[in-house]
C-alpha positions in Angstrom: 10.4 30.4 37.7 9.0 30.4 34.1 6.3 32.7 33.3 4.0 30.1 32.8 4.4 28.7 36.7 4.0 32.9 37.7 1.0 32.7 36.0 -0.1 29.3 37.0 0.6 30.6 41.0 -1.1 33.4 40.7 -4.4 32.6 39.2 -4.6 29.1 39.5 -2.5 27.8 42.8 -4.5 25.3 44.0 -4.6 23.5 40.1 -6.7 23.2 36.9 -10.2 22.2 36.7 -10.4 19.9 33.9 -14.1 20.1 32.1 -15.9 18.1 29.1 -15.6 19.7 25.6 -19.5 19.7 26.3 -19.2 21.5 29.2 -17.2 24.9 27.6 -18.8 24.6 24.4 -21.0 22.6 22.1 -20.2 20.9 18.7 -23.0 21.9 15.6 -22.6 20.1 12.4 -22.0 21.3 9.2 -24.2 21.0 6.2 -24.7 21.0 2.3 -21.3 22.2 1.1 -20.3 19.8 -1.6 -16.6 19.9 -2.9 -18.2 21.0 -6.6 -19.3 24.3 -4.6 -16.2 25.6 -4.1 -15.1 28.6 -5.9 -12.2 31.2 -6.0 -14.8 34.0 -5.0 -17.7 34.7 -2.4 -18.1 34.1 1.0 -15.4 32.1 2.7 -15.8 28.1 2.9 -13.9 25.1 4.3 -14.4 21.5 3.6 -13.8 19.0 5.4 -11.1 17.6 3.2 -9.3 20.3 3.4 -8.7 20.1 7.1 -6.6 17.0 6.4 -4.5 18.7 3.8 -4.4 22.2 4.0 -5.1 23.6 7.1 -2.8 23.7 10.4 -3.8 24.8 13.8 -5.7 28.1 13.0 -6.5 30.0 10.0 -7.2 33.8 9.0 -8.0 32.8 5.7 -9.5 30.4 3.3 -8.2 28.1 0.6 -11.6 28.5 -0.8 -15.2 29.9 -1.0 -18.6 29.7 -2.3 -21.7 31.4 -3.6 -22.8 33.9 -0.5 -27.1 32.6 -1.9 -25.7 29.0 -1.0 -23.5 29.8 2.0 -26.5 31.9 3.2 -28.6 28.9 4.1 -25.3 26.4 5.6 -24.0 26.1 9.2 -21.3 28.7 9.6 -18.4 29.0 12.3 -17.9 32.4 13.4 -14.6 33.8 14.7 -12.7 31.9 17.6 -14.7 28.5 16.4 -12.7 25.6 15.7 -13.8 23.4 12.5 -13.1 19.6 13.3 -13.3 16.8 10.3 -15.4 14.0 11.6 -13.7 11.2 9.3 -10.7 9.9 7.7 -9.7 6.7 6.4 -7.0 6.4 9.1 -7.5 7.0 13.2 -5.1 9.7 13.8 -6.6 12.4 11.2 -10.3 11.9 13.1 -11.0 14.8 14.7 -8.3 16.8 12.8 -9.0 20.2 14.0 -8.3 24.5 12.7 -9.2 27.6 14.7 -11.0 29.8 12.8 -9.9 33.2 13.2 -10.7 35.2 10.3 -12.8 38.1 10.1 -16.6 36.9 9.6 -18.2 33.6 9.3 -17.1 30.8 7.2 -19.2 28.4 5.7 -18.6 24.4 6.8 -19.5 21.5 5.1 -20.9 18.5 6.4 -18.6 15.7 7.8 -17.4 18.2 10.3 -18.3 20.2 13.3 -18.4 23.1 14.5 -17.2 23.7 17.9 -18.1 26.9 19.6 -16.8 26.9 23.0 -15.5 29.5 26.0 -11.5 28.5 25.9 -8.8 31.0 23.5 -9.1 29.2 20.3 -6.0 28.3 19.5 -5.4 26.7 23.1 -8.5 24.3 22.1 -7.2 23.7 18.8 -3.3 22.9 20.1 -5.5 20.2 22.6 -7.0 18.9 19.9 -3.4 17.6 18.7 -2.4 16.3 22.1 -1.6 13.1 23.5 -4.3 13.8 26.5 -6.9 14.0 23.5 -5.6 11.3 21.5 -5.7 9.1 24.1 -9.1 9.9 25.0 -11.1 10.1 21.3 -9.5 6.5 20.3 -12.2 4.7 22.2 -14.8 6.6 20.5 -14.0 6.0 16.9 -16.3 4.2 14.8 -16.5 2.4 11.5 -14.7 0.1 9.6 -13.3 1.5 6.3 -14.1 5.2 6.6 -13.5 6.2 10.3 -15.6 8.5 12.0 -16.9 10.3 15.7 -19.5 12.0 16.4 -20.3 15.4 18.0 -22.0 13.4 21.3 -18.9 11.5 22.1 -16.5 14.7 21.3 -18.7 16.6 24.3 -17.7 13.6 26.2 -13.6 14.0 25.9 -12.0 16.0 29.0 -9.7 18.8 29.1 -8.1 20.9 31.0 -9.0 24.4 31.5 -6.6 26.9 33.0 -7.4 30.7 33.4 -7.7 32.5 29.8 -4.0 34.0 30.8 -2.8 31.0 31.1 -3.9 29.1 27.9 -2.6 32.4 26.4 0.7 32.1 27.6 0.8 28.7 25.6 -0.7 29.6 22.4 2.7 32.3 23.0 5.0 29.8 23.4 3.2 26.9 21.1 2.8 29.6 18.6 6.5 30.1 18.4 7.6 26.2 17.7 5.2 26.0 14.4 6.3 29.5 13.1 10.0 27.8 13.4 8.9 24.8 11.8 6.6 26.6 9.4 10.3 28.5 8.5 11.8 24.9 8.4 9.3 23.4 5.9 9.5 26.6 3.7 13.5 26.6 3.3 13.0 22.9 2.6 10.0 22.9 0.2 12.4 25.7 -1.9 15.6 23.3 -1.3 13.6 20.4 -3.0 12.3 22.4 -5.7 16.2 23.5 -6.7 16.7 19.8 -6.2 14.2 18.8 -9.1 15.6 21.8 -11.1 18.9 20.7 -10.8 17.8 16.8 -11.4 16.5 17.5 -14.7 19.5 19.9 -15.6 22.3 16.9 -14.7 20.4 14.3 -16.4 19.6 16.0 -19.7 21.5 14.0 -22.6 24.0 17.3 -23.7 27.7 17.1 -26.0 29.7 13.2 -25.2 26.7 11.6 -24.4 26.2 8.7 -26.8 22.4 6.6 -27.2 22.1 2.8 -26.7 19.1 0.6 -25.6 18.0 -0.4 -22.3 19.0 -3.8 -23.4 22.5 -3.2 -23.9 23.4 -1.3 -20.3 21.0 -3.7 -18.4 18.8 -7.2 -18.1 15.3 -7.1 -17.8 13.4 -9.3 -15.5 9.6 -9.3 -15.0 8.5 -10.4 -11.5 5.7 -13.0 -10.6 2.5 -12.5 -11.4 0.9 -13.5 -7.8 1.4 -12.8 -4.6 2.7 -15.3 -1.7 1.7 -16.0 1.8 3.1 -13.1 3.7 4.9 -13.6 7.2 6.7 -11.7 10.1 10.1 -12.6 9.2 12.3 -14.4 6.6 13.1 -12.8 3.3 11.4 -10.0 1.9 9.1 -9.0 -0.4 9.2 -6.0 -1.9 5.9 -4.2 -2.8 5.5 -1.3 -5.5 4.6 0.6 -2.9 8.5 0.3 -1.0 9.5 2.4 -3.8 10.2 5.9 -2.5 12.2 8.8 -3.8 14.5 5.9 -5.7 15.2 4.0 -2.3 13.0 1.5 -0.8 11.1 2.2 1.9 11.2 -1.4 3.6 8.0 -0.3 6.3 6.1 -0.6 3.1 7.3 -4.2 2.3 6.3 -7.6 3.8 8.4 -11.0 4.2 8.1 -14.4 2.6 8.8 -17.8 4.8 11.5 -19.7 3.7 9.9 -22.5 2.3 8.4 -20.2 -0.4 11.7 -18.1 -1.2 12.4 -20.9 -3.7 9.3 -20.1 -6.0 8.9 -16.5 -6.3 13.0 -16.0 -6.8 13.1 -19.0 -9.7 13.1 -15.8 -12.6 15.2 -13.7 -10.7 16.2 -12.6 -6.8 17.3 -8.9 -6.2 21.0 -8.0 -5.6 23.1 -5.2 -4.4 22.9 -2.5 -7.4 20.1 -3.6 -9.3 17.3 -1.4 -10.4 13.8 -2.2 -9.6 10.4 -0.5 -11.2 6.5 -0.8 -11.3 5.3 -2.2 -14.6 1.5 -1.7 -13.8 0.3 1.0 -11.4 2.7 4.0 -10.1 4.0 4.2 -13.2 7.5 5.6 -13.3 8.8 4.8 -10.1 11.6 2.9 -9.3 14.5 2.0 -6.9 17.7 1.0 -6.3 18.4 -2.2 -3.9 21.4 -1.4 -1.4 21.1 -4.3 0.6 22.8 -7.8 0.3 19.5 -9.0 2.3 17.6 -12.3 0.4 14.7 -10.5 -1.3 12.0 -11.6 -4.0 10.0 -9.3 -6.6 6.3 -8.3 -5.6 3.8 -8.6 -7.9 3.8 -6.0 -10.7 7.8 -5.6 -9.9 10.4 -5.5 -12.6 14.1 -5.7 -12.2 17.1 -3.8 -14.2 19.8 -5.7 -13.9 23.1 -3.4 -14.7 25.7 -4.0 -17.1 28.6 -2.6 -14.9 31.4 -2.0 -18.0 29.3 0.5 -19.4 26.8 1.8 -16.9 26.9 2.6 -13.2 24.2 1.0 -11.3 22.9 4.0 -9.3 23.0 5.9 -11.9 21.0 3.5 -14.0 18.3 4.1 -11.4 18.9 7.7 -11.6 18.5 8.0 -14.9 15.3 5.8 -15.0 13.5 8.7 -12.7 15.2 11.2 -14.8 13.1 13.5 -17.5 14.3 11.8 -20.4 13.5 8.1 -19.5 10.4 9.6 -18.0 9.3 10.5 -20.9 9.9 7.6 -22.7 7.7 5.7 -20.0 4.5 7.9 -20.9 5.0 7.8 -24.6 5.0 3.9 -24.0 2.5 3.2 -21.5 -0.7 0.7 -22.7 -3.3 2.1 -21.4 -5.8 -1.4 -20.2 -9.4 -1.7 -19.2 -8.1 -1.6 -15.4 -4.6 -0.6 -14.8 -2.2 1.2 -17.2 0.9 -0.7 -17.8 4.4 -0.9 -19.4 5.2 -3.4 -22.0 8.0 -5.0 -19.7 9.0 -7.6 -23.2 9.8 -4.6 -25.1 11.6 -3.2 -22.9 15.3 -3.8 -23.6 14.8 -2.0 -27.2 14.0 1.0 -25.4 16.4 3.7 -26.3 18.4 6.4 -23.2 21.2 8.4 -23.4 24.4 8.1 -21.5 27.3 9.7 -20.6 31.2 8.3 -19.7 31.2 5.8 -16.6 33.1 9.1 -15.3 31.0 11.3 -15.3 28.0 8.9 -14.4 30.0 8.6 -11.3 30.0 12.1 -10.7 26.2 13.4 -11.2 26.0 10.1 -8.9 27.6 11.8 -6.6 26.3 15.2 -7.0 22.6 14.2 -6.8 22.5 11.7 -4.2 24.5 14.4 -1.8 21.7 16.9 -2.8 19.3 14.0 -1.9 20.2 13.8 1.2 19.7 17.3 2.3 16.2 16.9 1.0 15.0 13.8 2.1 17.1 12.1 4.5 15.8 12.0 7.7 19.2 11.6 9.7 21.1 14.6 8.0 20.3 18.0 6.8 17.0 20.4 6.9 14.7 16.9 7.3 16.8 15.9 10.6 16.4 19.2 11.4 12.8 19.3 11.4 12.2 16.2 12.6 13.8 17.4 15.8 12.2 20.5 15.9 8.7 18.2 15.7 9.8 16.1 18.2 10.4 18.9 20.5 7.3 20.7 20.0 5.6 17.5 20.8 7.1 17.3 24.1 6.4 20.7 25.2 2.8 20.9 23.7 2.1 17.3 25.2 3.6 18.9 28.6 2.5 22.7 28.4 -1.0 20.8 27.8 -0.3 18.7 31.4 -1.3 20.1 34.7 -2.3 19.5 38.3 -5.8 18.8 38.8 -7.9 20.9 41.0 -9.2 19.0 44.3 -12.4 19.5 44.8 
């Protein structure tokens, strides 16, 4: 018997009473803390903005704090309170909730609550991630762009609340799978920062490199200048915003019916090897087609077509998001009244450096096996975490589970 069914039999055998939010505690909204009060000094303060890209599931300390005359007259959370963000653009960061565990009070801005309650805070604050809560704050999201609940319906959400030795027991063992993953997204945050290192290092022009154009090691083709009738299936279309980490991410890209394929390939359709780029908007990236699938160009897409006798395609792509070319991109960019751009027709007099096909090949090589151990999520630290996430999932989502009480 695991120590959480000893527990679970000996202070709770005949199950869990499950409660409102409302019931153990009460939500207070914040007030008045504008993002231009922040400072690097005073009393402690959290924005709401921050709960969506700083903070996990507690906290002993803040990213940032404000002038104690200010903070004096805002809502504050005191120790063991969570601090929930009230809105987001997208239904799964509403209600995106930290314990507060620090020593004192912290100031909270508006556009999220604070939630004093009776449970161990960190037990609240791993419910607040569950599926059970998930489930249940989805019918009580508002709005249309900016999503949004309130503090009424939150009181309204149920959960389950076992003895405090209990909830304790999985904060212990919840507490565990985020410090491994925490270790996990440390080791891989320094692996990707030796990757960039190293990136920059290979592609630097050094001794029996030699300088041509753009136009002599590829052809450049601009893309349409509209956008089709998207559909379900058929061809694709690939969007600027596909173009991830010099691979296309193809979740980002829609599909074109047959019938259209025709038109919006008549300049150019994608093959195997080539190179394509944003012209206008996300400047700088690019990506390098690996698929013998039918595609077309998306608007604002341009293609590098390789000259295989002197320049290997993936490394053509490489060296487009390397620091050289990079640089070249900024020194050329036309800055426009609504979108910065790059002069696609003058292009192909655009000078880079390049080495033997030889030893293209082999910083091909090198880089895209370092790639992988940094961003592909079926091998390496990534895979690795992604299990680790998976399980912690299933054991919060089932640590969080329990018979109900009959009354």
């Amino acid at each position: 018997m695991s120590r959480i069914d000893e527990l679970i039999a000996e202070h709770c055998p005949l199950g869990v009473e499950v409660k409102s939010l409302g019931d153990v505690g009460e939500f207070i909204r914040g007030n008045g803390l504008q993002k231009s009060d922040l400072t690097d000094r005073g009393t402690p303060a959290i924005h709401y903005g921050q709960l969506h890209t700083f903070y996990g599931i507690w906290t002993t300390t803040t990213k940032s704090f404000t002038d104690p005359a200010l903070a004096a007259k805002l809502r504050r959370a005191k120790p063991g309170d969570l601090i929930v963000a009230t809105t987001s653009e997208d239904d799964a960061a509403v209600a995106k909730a930290t314990a507060w565990i620090g020593d004192g009070e912290v100031a909270v801005s508006g556009d999220a609550y604070i939630y004093r309650h009776s449970l161990d805070p960190r037990y609240a604050a791993y419910f607040f991630q569950s599926e059970q809560f998930r489930g249940q704050k989805t019918r009580h999201i508002s709005g249309t762009k900016v999503r949004r609940i309130s503090g009424t319906s939150l009181a309204k959400i149920w959960i389950p609340v076992p003895p405090l030795e209990v909830q304790r027991e999985i904060v212990r063992i919840l507490d565990q799978f985020t410090a491994l993953e925490a270790e996990l997204e440390a080791e891989l945050e320094a692996r990707r920062h030796q990757h960039a290192f190293y990136w920059q290092s290979v592609l630097s022009p050094r001794e029996g490199w030699r300088m041509t154009t753009v136009g002599e090691v590829a052809q450049v083709f601009d893309g349409p200048h509209a956008t089709p009738t998207k559909t379900q299936d058929g061809p694709w279309y690939l969007s600027i915003s596909s173009l991830k980490n010099g691979r296309f991410d193809l979740a980002e890209s829609a599909h074109l019916g047959e019938d259209e394929f025709p038109t919006w390939t008549r300049r150019v359709a994608p093959r195997l090897g080539d190179t394509m780029f944003s012209y206008e908007t996300r400047l700088g990236q690019a990506a390098f087609w690996e698929r013998n699938d039918r595609a077309a160009l998306g608007r604002r897409m341009g293609l590098l077509r390789p000259r295989e006798s002197v320049i290997n395609p993936r490394f053509l792509t490489l060296v487009y998001l390397g620091p050289q070319f990079q640089a070249l991109i900024r020194a050329k960019t036309v800055s426009g009244s609504t979108v910065d751009r790059i002069p696609i027709a003058d292009m192909a007099s655009w000078q880079l450096a390049i080495p033997p096909l030889e030893e293209q090949k082999r910083i091909v090589d090198i880089l895209d096996s370092f790639d992988a151990l940094v961003n592909d999520l079926s091998v390496g630290l990534p895979a690795e975490l992604a299990a680790r996430r998976k399980q912690y999932e299933y054991y919060r989502d089932r640590l969080l589970t329990f018979e109900e009480v009959v009354a």
